[in-house]
C-alpha atoms as one frame of an Amber mdcrd trajectory, in Angstrom:
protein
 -38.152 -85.449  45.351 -36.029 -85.206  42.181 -36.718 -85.495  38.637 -36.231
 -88.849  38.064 -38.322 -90.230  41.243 -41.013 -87.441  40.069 -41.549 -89.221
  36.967 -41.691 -92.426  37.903 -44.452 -91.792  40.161 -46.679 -89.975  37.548
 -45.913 -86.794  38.337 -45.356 -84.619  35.867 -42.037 -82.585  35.242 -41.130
 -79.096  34.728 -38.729 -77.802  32.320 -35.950 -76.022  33.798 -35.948 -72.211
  34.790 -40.131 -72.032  34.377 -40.209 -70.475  37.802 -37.004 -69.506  39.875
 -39.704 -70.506  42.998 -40.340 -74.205  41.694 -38.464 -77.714  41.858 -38.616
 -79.273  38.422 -41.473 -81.566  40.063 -43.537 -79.087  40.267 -42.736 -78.275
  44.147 -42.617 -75.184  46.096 -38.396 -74.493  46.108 -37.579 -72.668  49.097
 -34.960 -69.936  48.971 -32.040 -69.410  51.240 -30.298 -66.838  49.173 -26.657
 -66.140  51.081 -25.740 -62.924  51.890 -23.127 -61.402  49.943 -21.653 -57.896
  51.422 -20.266 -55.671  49.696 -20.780 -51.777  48.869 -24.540 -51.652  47.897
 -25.213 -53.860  50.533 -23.854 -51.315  52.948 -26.086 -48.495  51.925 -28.771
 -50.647  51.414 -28.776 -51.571  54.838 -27.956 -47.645  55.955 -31.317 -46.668
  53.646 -33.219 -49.895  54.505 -32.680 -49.001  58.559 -33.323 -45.402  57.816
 -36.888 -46.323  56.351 -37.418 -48.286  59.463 -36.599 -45.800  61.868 -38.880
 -43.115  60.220 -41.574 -45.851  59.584 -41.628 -46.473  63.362 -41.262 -42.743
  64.334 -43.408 -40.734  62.763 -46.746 -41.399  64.418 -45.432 -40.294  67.650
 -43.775 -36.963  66.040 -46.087 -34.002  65.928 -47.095 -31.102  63.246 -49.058
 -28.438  63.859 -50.398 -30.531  67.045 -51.054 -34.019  64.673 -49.233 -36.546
  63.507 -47.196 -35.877  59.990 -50.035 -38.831  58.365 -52.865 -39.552  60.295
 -55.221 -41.493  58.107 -58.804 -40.964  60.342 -61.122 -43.043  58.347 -63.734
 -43.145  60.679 -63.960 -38.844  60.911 -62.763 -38.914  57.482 -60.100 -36.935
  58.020 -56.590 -37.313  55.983 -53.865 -35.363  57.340 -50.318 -35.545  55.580
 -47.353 -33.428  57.592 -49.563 -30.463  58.948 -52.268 -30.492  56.379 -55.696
 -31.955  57.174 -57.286 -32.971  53.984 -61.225 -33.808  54.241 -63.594 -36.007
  52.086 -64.740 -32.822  50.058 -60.945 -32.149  49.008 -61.298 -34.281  46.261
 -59.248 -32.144  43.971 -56.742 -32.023  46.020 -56.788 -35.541  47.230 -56.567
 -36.544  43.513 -53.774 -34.249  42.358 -51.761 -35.582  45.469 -52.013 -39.314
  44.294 -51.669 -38.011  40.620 -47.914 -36.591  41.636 -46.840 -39.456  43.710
 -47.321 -41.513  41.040 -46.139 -39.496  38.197 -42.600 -39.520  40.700 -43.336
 -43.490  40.379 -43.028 -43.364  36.626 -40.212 -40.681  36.759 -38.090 -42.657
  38.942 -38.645 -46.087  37.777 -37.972 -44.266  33.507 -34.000 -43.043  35.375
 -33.186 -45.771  37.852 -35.630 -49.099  36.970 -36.805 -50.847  39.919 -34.632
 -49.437  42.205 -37.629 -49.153  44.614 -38.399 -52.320  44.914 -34.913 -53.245
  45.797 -34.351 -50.298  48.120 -37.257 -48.581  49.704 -40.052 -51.524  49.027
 -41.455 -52.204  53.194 -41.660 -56.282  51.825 -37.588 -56.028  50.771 -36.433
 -53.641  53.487 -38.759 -55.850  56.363 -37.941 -59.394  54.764 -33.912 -58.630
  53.696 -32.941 -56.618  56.828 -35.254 -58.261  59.302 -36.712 -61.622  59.103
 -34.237 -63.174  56.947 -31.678 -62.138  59.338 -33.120 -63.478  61.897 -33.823
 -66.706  60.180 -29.564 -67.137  59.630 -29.505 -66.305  63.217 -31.991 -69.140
  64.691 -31.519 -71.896  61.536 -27.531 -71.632  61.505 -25.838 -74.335  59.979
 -29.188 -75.326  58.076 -29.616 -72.000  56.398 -26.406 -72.298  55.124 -26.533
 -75.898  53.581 -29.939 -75.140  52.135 -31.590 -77.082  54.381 -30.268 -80.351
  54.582 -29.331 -79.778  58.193 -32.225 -80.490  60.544 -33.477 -77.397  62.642
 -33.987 -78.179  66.278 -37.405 -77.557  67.147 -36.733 -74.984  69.795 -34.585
 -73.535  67.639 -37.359 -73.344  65.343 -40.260 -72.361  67.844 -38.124 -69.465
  69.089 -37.787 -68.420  65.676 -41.138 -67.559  64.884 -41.805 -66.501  67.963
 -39.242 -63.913  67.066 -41.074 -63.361  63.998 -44.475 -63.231  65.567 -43.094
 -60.590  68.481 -41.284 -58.581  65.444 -45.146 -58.445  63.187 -47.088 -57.770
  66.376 -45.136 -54.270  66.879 -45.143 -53.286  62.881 -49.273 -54.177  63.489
 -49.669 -51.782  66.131 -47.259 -49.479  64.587 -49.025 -49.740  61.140 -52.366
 -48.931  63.194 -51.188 -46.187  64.903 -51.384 -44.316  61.490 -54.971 -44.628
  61.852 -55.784 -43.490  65.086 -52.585 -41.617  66.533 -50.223 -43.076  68.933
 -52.131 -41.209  71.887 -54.591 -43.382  71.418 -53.404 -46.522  70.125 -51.259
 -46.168  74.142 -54.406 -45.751  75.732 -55.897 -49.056  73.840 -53.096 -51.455
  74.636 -53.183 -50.696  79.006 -57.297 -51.296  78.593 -59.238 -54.740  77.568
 -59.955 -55.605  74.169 -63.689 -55.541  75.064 -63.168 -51.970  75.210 -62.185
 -51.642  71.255 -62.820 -54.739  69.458 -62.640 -53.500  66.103 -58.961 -52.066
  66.554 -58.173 -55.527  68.333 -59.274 -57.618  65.209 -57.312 -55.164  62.954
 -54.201 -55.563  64.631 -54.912 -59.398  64.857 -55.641 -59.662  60.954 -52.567
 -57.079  60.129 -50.069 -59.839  62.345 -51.688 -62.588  60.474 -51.170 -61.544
  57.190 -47.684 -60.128  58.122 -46.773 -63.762  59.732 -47.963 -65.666  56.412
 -46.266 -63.081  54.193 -42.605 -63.136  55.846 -42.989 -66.749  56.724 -44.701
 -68.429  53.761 -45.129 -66.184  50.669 -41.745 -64.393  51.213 -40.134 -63.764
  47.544 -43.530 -64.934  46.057 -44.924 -61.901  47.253 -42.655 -59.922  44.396
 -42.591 -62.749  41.965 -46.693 -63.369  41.606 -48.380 -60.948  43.544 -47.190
 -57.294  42.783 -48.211 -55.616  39.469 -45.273 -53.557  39.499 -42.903 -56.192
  38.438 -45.447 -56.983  35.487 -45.643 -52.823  34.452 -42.080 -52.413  33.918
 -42.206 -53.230  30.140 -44.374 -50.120  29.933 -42.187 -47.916  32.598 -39.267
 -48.740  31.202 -37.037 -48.084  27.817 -33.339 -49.453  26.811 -31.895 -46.348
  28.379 -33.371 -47.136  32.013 -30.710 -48.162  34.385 -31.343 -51.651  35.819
 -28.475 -54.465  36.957 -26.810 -55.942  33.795 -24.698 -58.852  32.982 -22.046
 -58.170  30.696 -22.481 -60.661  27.932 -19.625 -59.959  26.167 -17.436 -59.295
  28.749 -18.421 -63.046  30.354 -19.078 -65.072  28.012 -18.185 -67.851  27.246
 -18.009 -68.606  30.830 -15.949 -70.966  32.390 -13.128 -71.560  33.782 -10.085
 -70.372  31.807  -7.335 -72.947  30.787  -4.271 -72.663  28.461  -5.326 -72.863
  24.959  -8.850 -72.101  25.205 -10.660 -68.767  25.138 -13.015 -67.434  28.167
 -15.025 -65.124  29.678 -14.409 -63.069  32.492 -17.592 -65.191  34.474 -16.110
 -68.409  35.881 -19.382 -69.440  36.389 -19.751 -70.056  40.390 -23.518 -68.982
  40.325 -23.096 -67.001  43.499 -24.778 -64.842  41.247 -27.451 -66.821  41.595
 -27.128 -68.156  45.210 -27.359 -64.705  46.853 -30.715 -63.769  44.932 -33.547
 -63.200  46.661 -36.421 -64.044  43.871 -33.863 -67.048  42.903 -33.194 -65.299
  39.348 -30.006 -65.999  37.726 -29.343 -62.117  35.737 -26.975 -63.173  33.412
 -30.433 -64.777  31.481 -31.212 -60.937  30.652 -34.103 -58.370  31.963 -36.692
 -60.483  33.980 -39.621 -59.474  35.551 -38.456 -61.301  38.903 -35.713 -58.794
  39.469 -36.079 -56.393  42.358 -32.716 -54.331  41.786 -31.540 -55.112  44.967
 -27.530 -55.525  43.877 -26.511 -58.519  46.094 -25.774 -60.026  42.596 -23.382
 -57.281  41.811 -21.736 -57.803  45.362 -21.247 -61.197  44.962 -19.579 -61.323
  41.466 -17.842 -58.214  42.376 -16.097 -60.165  45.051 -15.550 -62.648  42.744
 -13.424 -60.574  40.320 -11.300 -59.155  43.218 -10.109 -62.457  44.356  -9.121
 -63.186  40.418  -7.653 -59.877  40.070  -9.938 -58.895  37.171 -11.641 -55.449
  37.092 -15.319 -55.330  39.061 -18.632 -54.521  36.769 -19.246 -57.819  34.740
 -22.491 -57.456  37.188 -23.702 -53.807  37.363 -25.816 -51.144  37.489 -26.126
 -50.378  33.095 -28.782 -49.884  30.556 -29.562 -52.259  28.100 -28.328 -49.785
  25.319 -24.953 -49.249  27.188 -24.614 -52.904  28.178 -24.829 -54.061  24.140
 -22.225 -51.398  23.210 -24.682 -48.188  22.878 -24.470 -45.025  24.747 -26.440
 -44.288  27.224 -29.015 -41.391  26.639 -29.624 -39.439  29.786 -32.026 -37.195
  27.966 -35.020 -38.392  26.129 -38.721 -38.017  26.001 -40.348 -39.468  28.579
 -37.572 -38.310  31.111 -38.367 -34.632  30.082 -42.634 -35.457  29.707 -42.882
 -36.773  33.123 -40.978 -33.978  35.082 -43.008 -31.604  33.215 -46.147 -33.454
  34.212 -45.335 -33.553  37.871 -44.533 -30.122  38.050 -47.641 -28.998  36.654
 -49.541 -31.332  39.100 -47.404 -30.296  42.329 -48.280 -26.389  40.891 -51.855
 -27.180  40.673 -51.624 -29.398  44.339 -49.793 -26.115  45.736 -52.068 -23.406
  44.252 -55.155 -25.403  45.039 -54.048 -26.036  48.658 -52.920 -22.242  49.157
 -56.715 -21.219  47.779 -58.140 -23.429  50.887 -60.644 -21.777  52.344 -60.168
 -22.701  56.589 -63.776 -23.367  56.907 -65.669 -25.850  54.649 -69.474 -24.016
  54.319 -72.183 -26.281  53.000 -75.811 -25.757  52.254 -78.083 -28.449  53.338
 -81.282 -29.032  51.604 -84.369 -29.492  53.920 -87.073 -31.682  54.017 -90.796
 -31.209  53.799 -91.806 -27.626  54.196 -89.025 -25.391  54.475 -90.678 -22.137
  53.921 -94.080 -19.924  55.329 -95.670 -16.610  54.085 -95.989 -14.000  57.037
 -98.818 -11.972  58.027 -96.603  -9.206  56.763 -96.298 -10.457  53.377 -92.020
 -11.418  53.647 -91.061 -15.349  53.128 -89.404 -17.447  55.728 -87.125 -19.951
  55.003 -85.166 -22.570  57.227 -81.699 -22.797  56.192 -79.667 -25.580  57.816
 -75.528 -24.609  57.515 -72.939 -26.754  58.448 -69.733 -25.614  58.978 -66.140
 -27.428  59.672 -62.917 -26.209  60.980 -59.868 -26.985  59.151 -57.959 -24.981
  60.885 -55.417 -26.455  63.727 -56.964 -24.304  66.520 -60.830 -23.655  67.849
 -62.642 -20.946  65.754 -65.353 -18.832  66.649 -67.814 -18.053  64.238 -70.304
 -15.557  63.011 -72.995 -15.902  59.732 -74.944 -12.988  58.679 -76.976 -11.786
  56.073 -75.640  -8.949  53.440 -78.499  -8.216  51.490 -80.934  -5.048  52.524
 -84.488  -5.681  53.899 -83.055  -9.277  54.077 -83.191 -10.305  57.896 -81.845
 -13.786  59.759 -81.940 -14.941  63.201 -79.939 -17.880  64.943 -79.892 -18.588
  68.414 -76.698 -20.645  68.427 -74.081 -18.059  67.071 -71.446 -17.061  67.860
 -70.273 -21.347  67.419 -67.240 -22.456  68.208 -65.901 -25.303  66.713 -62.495
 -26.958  67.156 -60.068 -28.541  64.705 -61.569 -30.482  62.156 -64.893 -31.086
  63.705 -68.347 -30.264  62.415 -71.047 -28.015  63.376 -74.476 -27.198  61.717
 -77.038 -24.395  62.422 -80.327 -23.496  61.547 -80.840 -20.065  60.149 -84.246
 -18.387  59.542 -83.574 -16.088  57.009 -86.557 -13.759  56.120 -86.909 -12.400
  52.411 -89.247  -9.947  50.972 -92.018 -11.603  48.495 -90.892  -9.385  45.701
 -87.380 -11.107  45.671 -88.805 -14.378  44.251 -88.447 -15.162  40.955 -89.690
 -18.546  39.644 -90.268 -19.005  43.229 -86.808 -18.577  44.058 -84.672 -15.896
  45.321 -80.743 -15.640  46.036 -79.342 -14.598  49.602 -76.075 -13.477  50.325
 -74.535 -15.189  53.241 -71.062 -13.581  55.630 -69.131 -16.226  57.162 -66.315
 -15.021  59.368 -64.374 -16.127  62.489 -62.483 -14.512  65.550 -58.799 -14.305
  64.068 -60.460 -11.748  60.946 -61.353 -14.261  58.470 -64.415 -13.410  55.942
 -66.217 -14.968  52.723 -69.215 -14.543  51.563 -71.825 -17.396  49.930 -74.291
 -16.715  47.690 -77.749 -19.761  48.772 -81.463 -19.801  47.227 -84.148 -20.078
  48.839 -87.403 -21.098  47.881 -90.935 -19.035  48.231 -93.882 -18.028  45.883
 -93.905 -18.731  42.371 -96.846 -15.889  41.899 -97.885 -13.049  43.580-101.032
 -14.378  44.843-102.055 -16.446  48.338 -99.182 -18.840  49.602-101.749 -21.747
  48.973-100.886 -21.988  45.390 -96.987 -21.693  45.774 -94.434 -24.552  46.618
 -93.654 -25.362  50.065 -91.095 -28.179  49.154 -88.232 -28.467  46.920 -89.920
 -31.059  45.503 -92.458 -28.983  44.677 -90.355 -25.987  43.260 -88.744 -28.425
  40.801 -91.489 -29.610  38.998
């Protein structure tokens, strides 16, 4: 439906250039940018492929006996090339984010959006894998924008390509979660068997199938924040694709007499964009840095014999005659900031003890006077492995006239899993103070490891019968 038709039907009509996704009518425009190779397009396609290849890979590659990222939710377990990072690592959990995206800003201050043009999964999957296979099955009707008819088995295989393609980045994408080893085992055995994987992987092809097949550039345009942040990450010295005004304009074609720009004007420019953006308007949120506009006009000034670069990678400041700072604040604050945040990640992760000890607070009555006089208290211990192997360990007491007794040590534990004891630790009456007293706990294991932990335990507030002393922690806090 064109303008004209839209109005006279009521419908009301868009001004030009409101959205690079929308007809003037108000109707969804679907893009069919053509591909324009040139030299960014090669190494885009050498670091999109790259990504893939490692994206695919790395589940089934092993550290240390894991995976380089296994993200165990369900053990809460988080390990990231050899290190196994549990839900009491919050420190280091946080100072890990903190640093990837302090790189974010760093990057993004030097080289723009160069990540969502180059490394982004929704550019590298939907430039160097669906759409390609789109020119391959539409042909003819891809190239015309459309106006060609697509036969329908042309069209069914097509998404059936597209549906085989999301089905193995689903499975893939899971296997992050609960190693290839097992993600093997699930697909030879019923879905019965694991429903809950089963529906993930379902959801994770749905929503890849109605992203690469229906939202597409939208994706960039109206769902991601990042696009919408760049006024903040950016400055006039950040290097982002620039049209060279001066250089091009007025554009046109040139004739004898009359003065032009170096742009003729053939909007391939705009024709091989993937968000539909035309970049000689300026800086607009919409652009994803991915060069196939700098391609395309490049080839354009070969074949007029005119020098490349009326399209290119620039800074504003440069672009409008400036010089181009390479040095300036926040490109010196935020490499300072990361490397105090990767120091305190590495010094923090180097300081890991290889067993997590925590104290567990009981319930009810957790202590009893003897006949001889000494207090007995319950102490329940848990204990996890972070190490990569089985430990064995051992918990005593280092305090004189202090005693304990456990029936379950030495325990061994294995990698990353859990244990908890029960320790009845025996304290003479004259150690309480305020009806608490503080015992010194040894925890080592077989390859020479030791620490000590320092626990209170509760008993008599006075020096008379039991009966008028706590026997809860309730009790002993009030």
């Amino acid at each position: 439906m064109n303008s004209s038709s839209a109005a006279e039907k009521g419908i009301p009509v868009l001004d030009e250039g409101v959205l690079s996704t929308l007809n003037a009518d108000g109707t969804r425009r679907w893009l069919r940018p053509r591909l324009s190779k040139g030299r960014f397009l090669k190494w885009r396609r050498i670091v999109g492929y790259c990504l893939i290849v490692i994206f695919v890979a790395l589940p089934h590659l092993r550290i240390n006996g894991k995976p380089p990222i296994l993200l165990d939710l369900p053990n809460r377990q988080f390990t990231f090339f050899g290190a196994t990072f549990l839900p009491t690592d919050t420190l280091l959990l946080a100072l890990l984010f903190l640093s990837f995206f302090i790189g974010i800003f760093l990057i993004t201050a030097l080289f723009g959006r160069i990540w969502c043009g180059w490394g982004c999964p929704q550019t590298v999957y939907m430039e160097l894998v669906y759409r390609p296979i789109e020119r391959l099955f539409d042909g003819r009707s891809y190239r015309d924008g459309g106006r060609t008819p697509v036969h329908p088995m042309r069209r069914a295989g097509k998404y059936a390509v597209f549906f085989v393609v999301s089905l193995v980045l689903a499975h893939t994408f899971l296997a992050y979660f609960v190693s290839s080893e097992t993600l093997a085992r699930w697909m030879t055995r019923s879905p019965l068997e694991h429903p809950t994987a089963f529906i993930i992987v379902a959801v994770v092809t749905t929503l890849m199938m109605l992203d690469f097949c229906l939202f597409r550039e939208q994706v960039c345009t109206l769902m991601c924040p990042y696009g919408r942040f760049q006024s903040v990450l950016l400055d006039r010295q950040s290097l982002i694709v620039s049209y060279d005004e001066k250089r091009g304009e007025p554009r046109g074609k040139r004739r004898r007499g009359e003065e032009a720009g170096d742009c003729v004007d053939c909007r391939l420019c705009v024709l091989t964009c993937p968000t539909g953006i035309d970049i000689r308007g300026g800086l607009q949120m919409e652009c994803i840095n991915c060069t196939q506009c700098i391609d395309a006009c490049d080839s354009v000034m070969d074949r007029l014999n005119r020098p490349r670069g009326l399209i290119r990678y620039s800074s504003q400041e440069a672009i409008e005659g400036g010089r181009r700072q390479l040095i300036r604040p926040r490109v010196v604050l935020y490499p300072l900031l990361l490397m105090v945040v990767v120091s305190l990640f590495g010094l923090a992760l180097a300081g890991r003890s290889p067993v997590d000890v925590s104290f567990l607070r009981n319930r009810g009555s957790v202590f009893h006077v003897l006949d001889s006089g000494s207090v007995e208290n319950k102490v329940h211990l848990k204990l996890t492995n972070r190490a990569p192997r089985d430990r064995s360990y051992n918990v005593s007491v280092i305090q004189e006239g202090v005693a304990m007794t456990c029936s379950d040590l030495p325990l061994r534990i294995g990698p990353g899993d859990s244990a908890s004891l029960v320790l009845h630790v025996t304290v003479p009456r004259d150690r309480f103070e305020g009806g608490r007293a503080e015992v010194k706990f040894l925890v080592g294991d077989d390859t020479g490891y030791e620490r000590e932990f320092s626990h209170q335990v509760l008993g008599p507030l006075f020096g008379g019968d039991a009966s008028s002393t706590p026997t809860s922690p309730q009790e002993a806090d009030q």
